[in-house]
C-alpha positions in Angstrom: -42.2 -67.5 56.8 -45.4 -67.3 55.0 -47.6 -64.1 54.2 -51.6 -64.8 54.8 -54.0 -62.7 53.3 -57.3 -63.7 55.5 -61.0 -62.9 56.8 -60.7 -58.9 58.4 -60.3 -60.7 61.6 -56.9 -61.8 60.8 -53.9 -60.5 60.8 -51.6 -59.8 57.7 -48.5 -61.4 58.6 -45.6 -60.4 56.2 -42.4 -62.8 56.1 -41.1 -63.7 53.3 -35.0 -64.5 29.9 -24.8 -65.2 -10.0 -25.1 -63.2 -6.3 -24.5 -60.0 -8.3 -26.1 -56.8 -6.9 -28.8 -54.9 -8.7 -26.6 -52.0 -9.2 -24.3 -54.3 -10.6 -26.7 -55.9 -13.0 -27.7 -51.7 -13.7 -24.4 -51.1 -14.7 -24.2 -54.5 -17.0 -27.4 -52.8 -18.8 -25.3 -49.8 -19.1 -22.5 -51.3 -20.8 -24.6 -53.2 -23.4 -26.2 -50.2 -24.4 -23.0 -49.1 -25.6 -22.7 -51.4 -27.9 -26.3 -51.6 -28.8 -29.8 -49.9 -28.5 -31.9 -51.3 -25.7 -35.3 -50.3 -25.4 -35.8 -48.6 -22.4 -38.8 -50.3 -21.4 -37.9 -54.0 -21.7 -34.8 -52.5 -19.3 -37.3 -51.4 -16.8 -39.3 -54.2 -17.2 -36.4 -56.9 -15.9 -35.6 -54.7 -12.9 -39.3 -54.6 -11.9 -39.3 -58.1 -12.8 -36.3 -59.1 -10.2 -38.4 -56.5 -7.7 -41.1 -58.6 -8.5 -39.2 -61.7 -7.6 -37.8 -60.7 -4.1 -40.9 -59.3 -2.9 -42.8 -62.6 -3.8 -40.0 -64.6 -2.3 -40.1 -62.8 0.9 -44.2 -62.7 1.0 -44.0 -66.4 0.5 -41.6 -66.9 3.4 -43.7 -64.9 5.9 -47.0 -66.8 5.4 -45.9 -70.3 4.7 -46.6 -72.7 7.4 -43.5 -74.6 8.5 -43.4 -78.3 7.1 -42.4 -80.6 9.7 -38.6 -80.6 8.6 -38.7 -77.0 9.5 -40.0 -77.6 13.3 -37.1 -76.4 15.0 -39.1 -75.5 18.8 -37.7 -74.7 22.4 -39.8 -75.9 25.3 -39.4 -74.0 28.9 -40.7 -76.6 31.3 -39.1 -74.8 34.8 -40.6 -77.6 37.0 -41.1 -81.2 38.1 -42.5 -83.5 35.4 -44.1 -85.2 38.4 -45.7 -82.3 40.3 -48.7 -83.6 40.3 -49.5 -80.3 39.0 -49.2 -77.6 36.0 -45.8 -78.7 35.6 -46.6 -81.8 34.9 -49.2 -81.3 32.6 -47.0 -78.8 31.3 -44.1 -82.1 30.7 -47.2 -84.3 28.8 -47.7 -81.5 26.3 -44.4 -81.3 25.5 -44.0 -84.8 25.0 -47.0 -85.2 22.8 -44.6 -82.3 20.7 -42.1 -84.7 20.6 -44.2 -87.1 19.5 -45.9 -85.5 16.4 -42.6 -83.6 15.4 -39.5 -84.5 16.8 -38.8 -87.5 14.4 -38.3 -85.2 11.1 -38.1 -81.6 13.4 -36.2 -80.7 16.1 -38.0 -80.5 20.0 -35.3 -78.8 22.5 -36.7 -79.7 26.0 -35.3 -78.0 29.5 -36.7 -78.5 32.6 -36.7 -78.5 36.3 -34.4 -75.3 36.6 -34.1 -72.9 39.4 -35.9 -69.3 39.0 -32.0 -67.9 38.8 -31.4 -69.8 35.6 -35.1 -69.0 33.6 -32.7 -66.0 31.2 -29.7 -68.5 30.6 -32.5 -71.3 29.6 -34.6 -69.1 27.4 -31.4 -67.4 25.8 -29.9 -71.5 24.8 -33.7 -72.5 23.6 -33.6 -69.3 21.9 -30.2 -69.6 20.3 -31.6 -73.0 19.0 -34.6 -72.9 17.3 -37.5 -71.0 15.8 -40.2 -71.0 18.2 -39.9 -71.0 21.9 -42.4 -71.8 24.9 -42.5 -71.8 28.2 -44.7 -72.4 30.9 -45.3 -70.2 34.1 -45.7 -66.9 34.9 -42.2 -67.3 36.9 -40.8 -67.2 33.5 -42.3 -64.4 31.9 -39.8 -61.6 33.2 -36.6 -63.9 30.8 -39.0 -64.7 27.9 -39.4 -60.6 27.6 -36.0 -59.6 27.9 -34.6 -62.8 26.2 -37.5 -61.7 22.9 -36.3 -58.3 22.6 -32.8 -59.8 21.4 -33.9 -62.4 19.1 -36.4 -60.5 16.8 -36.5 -63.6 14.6 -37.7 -66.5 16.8 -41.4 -66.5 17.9 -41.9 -67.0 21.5 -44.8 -68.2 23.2 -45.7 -67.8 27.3 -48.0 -70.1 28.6 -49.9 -68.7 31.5 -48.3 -65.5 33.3 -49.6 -61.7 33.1 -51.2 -60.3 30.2 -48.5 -58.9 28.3 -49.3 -55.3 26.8 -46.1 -55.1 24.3 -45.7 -57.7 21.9 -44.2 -58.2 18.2 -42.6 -61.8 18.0 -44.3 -62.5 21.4 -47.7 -64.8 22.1 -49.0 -65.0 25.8 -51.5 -67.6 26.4 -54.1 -66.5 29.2 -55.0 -69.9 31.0 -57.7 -67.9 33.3 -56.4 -69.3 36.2 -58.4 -66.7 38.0 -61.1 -67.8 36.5 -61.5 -71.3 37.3 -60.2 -70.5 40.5 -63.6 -68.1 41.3 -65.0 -71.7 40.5 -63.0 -73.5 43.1 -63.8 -71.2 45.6 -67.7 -71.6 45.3 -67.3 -75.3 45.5 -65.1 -75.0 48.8 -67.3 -72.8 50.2 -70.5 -75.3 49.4 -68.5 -78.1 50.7 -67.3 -76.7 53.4 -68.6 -77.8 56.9 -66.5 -74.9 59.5 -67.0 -72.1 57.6 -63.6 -71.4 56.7 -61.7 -72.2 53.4 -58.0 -71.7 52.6 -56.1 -71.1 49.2 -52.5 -72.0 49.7 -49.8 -71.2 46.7 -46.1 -70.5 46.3 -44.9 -67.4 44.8 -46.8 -64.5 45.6 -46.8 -63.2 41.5 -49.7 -61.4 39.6 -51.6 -64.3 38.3 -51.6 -66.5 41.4 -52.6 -63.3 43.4 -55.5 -62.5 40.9 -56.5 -66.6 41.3 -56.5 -66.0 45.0 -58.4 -63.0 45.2 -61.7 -64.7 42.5 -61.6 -67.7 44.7 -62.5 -65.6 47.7 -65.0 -63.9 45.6 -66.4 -67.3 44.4 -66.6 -68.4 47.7 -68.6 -65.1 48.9 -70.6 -65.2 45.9 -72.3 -68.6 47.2 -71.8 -68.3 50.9 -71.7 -64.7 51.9 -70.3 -65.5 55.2 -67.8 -68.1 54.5 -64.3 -66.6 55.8 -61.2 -67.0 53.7 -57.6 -67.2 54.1 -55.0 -66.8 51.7 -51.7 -68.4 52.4 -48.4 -67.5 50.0 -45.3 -69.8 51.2 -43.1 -68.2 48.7 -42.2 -71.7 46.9 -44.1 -73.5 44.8 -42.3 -76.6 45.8 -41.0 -76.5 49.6 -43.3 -79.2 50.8 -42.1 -78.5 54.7 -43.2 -74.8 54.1 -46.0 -76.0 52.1 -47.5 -78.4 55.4 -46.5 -75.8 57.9 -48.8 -73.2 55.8 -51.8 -75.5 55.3 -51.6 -77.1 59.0 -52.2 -73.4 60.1 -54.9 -72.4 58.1 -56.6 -75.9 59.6 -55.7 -74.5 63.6 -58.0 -71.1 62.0 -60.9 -73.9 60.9 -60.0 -74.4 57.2 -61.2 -77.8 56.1 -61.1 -77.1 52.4 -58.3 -76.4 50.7 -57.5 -74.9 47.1 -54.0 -75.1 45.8 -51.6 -73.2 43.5 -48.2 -75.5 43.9 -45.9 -77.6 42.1 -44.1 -80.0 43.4 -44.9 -78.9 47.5 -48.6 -80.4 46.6 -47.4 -83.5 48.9 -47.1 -81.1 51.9 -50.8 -79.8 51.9 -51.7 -83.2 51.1 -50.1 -84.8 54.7 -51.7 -82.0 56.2 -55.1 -82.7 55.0 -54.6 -86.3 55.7 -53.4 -86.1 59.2 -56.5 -83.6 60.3 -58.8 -85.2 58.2 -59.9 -81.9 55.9 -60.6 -82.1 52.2 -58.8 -81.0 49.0 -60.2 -79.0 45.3 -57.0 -80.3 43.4 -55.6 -79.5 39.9 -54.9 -79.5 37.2 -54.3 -83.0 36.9 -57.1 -85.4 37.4 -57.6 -86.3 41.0 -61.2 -88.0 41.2 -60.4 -91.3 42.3 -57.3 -91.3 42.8 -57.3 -90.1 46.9 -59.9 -89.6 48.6 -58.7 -87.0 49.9 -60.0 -84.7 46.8 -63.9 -83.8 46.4 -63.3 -82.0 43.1 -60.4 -80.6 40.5 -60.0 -77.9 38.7 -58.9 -78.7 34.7 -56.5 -75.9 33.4 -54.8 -77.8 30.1 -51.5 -76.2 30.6 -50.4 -79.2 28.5 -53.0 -78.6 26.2 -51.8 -75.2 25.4 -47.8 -75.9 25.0 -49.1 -78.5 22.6 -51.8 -75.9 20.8 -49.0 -73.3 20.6 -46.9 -75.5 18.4 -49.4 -76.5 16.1 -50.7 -73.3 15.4 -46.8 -72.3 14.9 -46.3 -75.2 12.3 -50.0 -74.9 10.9 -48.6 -70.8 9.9 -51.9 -69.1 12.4 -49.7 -68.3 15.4 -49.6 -64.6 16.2 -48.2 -62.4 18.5 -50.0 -60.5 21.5 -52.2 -61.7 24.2 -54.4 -64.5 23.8 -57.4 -66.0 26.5 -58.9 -69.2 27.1 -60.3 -70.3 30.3 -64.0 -72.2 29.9 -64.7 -70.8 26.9 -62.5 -72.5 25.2 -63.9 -76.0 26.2 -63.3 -78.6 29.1 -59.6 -79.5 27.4 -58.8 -75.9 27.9 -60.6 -75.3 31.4 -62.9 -77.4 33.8 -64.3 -77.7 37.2 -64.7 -81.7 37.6 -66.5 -82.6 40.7 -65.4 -86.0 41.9 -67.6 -89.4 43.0 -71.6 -88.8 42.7 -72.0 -85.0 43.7 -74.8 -83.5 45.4 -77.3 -82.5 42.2 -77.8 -79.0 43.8 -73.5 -78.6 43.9 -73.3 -79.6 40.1 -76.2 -77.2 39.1 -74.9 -74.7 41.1 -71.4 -75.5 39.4 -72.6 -75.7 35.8 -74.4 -72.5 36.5 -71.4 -70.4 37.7 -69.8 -71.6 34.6 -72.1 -70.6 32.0 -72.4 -67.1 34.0 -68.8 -66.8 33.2 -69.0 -67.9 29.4 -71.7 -66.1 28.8 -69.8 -62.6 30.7 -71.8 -62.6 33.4 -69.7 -63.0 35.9 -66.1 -61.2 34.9 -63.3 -62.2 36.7 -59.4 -61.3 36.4 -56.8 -62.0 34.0 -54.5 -64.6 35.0 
């Protein structure tokens, strides 16, 4: 059961984380002077001093960096390492953590893990270490709950909804949306029908904004391109994920843009067996089937990686953060494949520095 979201003329179909005290040392001072005369000043002076002491200690543990013995880190990976897909790229930045720190830190890697289990992973990573991340929006609803009881580890959400409350929280804003807006101006270019599709899983707030700016980047360059918008409610059912994609071809889709995991392979047999094309991502695809005219670059592994560093380097910080194309082609891309037509690319490279340059504003996510 799939819902579509599609061109006015078609139907919505809905289906579907000494240790004495200082009052003790006080009353030490008391006793001496007692015996003998102590200047009340020089008493002052060693309790401002311990003061002194505590505070200093305390300033130096909040700003210090964490060596590399320290690195005690959590990684959330909730899908297939080989989903040809965010997951995946999500797995290589994890291991390039383990590669830079786990020899003298600690990396604590879960992965592949049904949606049920997202609280009971982020409580264990949680109850291990000192920094936590994980990947997917999916996830975002445990790493919230799961923060609010460990005020002492730092946790870090890589992609998801921009999150509005945050004190030992960072959420890293891929811009999905954004390079999705992208995607749909190069299916709409490419397209010969008429018609483009956008097929995804779950149907949560920053797939849905990424859907609805690759309709308007598809409108922006062909006014009277039609759209549809296909959620199959799993990022990784590959039957549900053919079944959506073959239909959207019966409606005259032959490019498709993709939000999945490790269904990719079902829009892929679908493409292949009606002879359509595919915008992949965010994995490389140019060259590898020709099946693919472009992909989109969103370094999901780039950021997991980026997050850790900037944890261990002592400049991670809590709250919403935003990359997308602004932050350069590891962060975000739109890589079209083979020799392109020079008037796609300049259109392409033009639609990109609209949106660095905030000319063209798309939504979070």
């Amino acid at each position: 059961m799939f819902r579509y979201r599609g061109h006015d003329s078609h139907p919505v179909r809905a289906c579907a984380y000494d240790g004495r005290s200082i009052a003790a040392l006080d009353a030490a001072d008391a006793d001496k002077r007692q015996l003998r005369p102590t200047r009340p000043d020089l008493r002052d002076q060693r309790r401002a001093d311990r003061f002194a002491g505590i505070a200093f200690g305390v300033l130096l543990a909040a700003i210090a960096p964490a060596t590399a013995q320290d690195v005690a880190v959590g990684i959330l990976v909730p899908g297939s390492q080989t989903d040809k897909g965010f997951m995946q790229s999500a797995y290589g930045g994890a291991k390039k953590v383990e590669q830079t720190f786990g020899a003298k830190g600690k990396v604590q890697l879960i992965e592949n893990i049904n949606y049920a289990d997202m609280e009971q992973a982020v409580t264990q990573l949680a109850t291990n270490n000192k920094f936590v991340v994980s990947v997917s929006g999916a996830s975002q609803a445990a790493m919230i709950k799961v923060s609010k009881r460990f005020p002492d580890v730092k946790f870090n959400l890589v992609g998801g909804a921009k999150i509005t409350e945050a004190t030992n929280m960072a959420q890293f804003d891929m811009r999905q949306a954004e390079i999705n807006f992208v995607s749909g101006a190069v299916a709409a270019l490419s397209s010969k029908t008429g018609t483009v599709s956008f097929v995804a899983g779950l149907e949560i707030p920053g797939v849905v904004n990424a859907s609805k700016e690759f309709e308007k980047g598809a409108k922006l360059v062909r006014p009277d391109i039609k759209t549809i918008v296909v959620f199959t409610g799993s990022f990784d059912d590959v039957a549900k994920a053919k079944e959506a994609t073959l239909a959207t071809i019966s409606q005259g889709a032959d490019v498709h843009v993709h939000v999945m995991n490790k269904g990719l392979p079902g829009i892929e047999q679908a493409a292949r067996e009606k002879g359509t094309k595919m915008i992949g991502g965010p994995l490389p695809a140019c060259g590898s089937d020709p099946l693919y005219i472009a992909y989109s670059r969103t370094g999901v592994g780039y950021l997991v990686d980026y997050a850790v560093k900037s944890y261990v380097e002592g400049t991670w910080k809590p709250g919403p953060q935003s990359f997308g194309l602004k932050a350069g082609p590891e962060a975000s891309d739109m890589v079209l494949c083979g020799t392109p037509d020079p008037a796609l690319k300049a259109k392409v490279d033009e639609i990109k520095k609209a949106i660095i340059d905030g000319k063209i504003v798309t939504l979070d996510g």
